[in-house]
N, C-alpha and C positions, 0 to 999 in steps of 0.2 A: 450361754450368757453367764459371766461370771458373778455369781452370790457373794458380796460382800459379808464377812461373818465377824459380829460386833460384837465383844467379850465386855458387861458393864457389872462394875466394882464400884457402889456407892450405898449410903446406909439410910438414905431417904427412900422408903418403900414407895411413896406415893408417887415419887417423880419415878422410877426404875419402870415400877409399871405400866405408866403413862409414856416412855419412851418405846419399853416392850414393846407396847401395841402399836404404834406408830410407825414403829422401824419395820414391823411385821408384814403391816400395810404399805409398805414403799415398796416398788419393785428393785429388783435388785439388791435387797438388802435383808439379813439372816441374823437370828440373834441367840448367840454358843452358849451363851450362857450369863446369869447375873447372880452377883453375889454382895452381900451386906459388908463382907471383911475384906480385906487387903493382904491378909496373913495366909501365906501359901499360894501365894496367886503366882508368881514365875513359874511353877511346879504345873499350874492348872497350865500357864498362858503354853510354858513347853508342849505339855502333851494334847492341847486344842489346836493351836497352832491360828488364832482367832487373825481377821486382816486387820481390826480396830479393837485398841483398849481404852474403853471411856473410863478413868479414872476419881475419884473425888480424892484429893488432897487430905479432906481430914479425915479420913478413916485415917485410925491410930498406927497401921501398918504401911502406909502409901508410898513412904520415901525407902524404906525398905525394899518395897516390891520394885519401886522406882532402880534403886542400886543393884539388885538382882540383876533386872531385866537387864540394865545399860552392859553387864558383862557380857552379855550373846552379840555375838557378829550384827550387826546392824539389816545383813537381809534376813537376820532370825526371828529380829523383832516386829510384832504390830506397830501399826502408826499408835502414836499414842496420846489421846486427848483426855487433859488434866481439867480438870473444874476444883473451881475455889471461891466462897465466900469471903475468902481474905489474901488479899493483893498487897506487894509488895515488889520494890526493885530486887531484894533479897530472895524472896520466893521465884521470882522468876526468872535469874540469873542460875539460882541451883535447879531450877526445872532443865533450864536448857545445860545445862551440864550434865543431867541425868538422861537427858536425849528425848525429851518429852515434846512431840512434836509441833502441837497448839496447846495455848492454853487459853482458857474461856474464864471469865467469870460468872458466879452465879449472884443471881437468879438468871436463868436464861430460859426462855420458854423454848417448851418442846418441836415445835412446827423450825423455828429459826434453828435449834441443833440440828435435828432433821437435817438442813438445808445446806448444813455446813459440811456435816460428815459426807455427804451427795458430792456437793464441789469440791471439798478440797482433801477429806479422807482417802477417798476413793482410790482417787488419783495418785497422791504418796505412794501407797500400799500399793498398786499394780504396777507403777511404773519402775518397782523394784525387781516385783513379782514375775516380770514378763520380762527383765534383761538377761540376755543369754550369760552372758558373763557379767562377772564383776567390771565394775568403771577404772579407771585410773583413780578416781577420785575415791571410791570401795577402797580399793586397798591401800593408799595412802591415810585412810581416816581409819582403815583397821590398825595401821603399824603406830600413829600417834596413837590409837586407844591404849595399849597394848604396854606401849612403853609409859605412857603417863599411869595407869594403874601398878604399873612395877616402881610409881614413885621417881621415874628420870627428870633430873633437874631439864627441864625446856630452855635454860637460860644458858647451859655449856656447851661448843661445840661439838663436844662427843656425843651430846643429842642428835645433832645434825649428822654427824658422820654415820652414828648408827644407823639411821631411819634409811640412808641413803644405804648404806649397807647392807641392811634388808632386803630391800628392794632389789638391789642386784641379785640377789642370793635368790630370792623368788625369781628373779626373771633366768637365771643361769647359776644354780647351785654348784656348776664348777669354779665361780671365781673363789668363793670361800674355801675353793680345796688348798688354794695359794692367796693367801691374803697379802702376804708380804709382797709379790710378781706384780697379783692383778687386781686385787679390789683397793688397799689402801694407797696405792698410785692412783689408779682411776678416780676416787672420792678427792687426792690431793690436788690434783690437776683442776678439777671443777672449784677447787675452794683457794687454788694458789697459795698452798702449802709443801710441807714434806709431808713423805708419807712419814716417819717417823714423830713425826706430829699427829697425824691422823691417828696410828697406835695408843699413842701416847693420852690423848682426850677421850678414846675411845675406852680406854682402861679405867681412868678418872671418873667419868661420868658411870659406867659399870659398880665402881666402889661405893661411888655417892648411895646412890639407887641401894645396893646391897645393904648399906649401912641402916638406911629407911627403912627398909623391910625387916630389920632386926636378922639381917642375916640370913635370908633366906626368901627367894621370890615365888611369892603364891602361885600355885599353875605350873610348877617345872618343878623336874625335878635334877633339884642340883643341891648334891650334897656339900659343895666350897664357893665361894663366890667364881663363876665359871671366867674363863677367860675370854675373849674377844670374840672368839672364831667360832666357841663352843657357843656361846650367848647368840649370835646371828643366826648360824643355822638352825640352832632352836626355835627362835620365833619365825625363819620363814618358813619351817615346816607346817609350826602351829597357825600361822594365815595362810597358808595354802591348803590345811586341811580345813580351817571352820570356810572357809570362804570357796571351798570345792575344787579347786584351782587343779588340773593336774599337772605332767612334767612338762608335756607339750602347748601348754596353753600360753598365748603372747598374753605376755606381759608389760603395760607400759614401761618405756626406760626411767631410771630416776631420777635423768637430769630435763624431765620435765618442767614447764614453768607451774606446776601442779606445786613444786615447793617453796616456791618465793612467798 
């Protein structure tokens, strides 16, 4: 039977303990550990590796630990359940930008959390846990993380091109040995362009992004703003490695309706 293992970061001792024991007493479910602060918690959650992180909002470190977490590959993450005395459309737009799975408000009695983490915790967390591979949808929401944290305008085509470029490059790292033959034909044909177009936005959207970052893109190492082919193969490398993937493994195509 699998032991759910629930990692809780909140600075109300009375509720933490009252949950402890609770959770302790449910079958199926294990408790990794609980802490008052929020400060250094990606560092705990990496090396616990917990299936649930019950979260409180106002601890002073939250949204930090929040930003952390959101950079690990999405099956590295715990399901992650926010609690908050204070609700907003703002608070809960940047929850779900920081990948925060539910979010509850409090006061919420211990018996009805119990109840939720049972139905709907649970479930999140293994039905990631137990997929032999990555989804179409895994690696598509890894190539958007990936490129929106490098700061890529989402509004220019060379967004598009890119993502789609990636993806090729995971599924058959020989097209990017010929970009000019076989990937930016293939991207231009789906989008009813040139491929000299396709170069051309793909270049654009690279500087844009570079400019953002001051020059320089966190996570790589690239000493000049890299160029098209360098920049691709780079990131299918690095989703093929956080997300396990190796040479032989199928790979959805990219002209899935997975991008519309």
């Amino acid at each position: 039977m699998h032991i759910t293992q629930v990692m809780i970061a909140d600075s109300d001792t009375e509720f933490t303990h009252l949950l402890c024991r609770a959770l302790r007493a449910t079958e199926g479910f294990a408790v990794s550990g609980s802490y008052q602060t929020a400060t250094g918690l990606e560092a705990v959650v990496r090396d616990t590796n917990p299936d649930i992180l019950l979260l409180d909002l106002m601890l002073p470190d939250a949204f930090t630990a929040l930003r952390e977490l959101n950079t690990r590959p999405e099956r590295q993450r715990p399901c992650i359940f926010a609690l908050s005395s204070f609700v907003s459309a703002e608070l809960s737009a940047e929850c779900d930008r920081l990948g925060v799975n539910f979010f509850l408000r409090k006061p919420v009695s211990i018996s009805s959390l119990v109840d939720i983490l049972s139905h709907y915790g649970t479930a999140a967390r293994l039905s990631l846990s137990h997929s032999k591979t990555p989804t179409q949808y895994d690696i598509v929401l890894q190539i958007r993380h990936l490129l929106n944290n490098l700061q890529f305008p989402a509004h220019v085509m060379g967004y598009r091109y890119l993502r789609d470029g990636i993806l090729m490059t995971i599924e058959d790292p020989a097209v990017a040995d010929s970009v000019t033959k076989l990937l930016y034909p293939a991207i231009a044909k789906k989008y009813s362009t040139t491929w000299t177009s396709v170069e051309r936005d793909m270049r654009n959207a690279v500087s844009i992004a570079w400019k953002r970052c001051g020059d320089s893109f966190p996570g790589c190492n690239f000493s000049r703003r890299p160029a098209n082919r360098e920049f691709i193969l780079t990131l299918a490398d690095r989703i093929r490695y956080e997300l396990h993937l190796d040479l032989c493994a199928d790979v959805p195509s990219p002209h899935s309706d997975v991008f519309l």
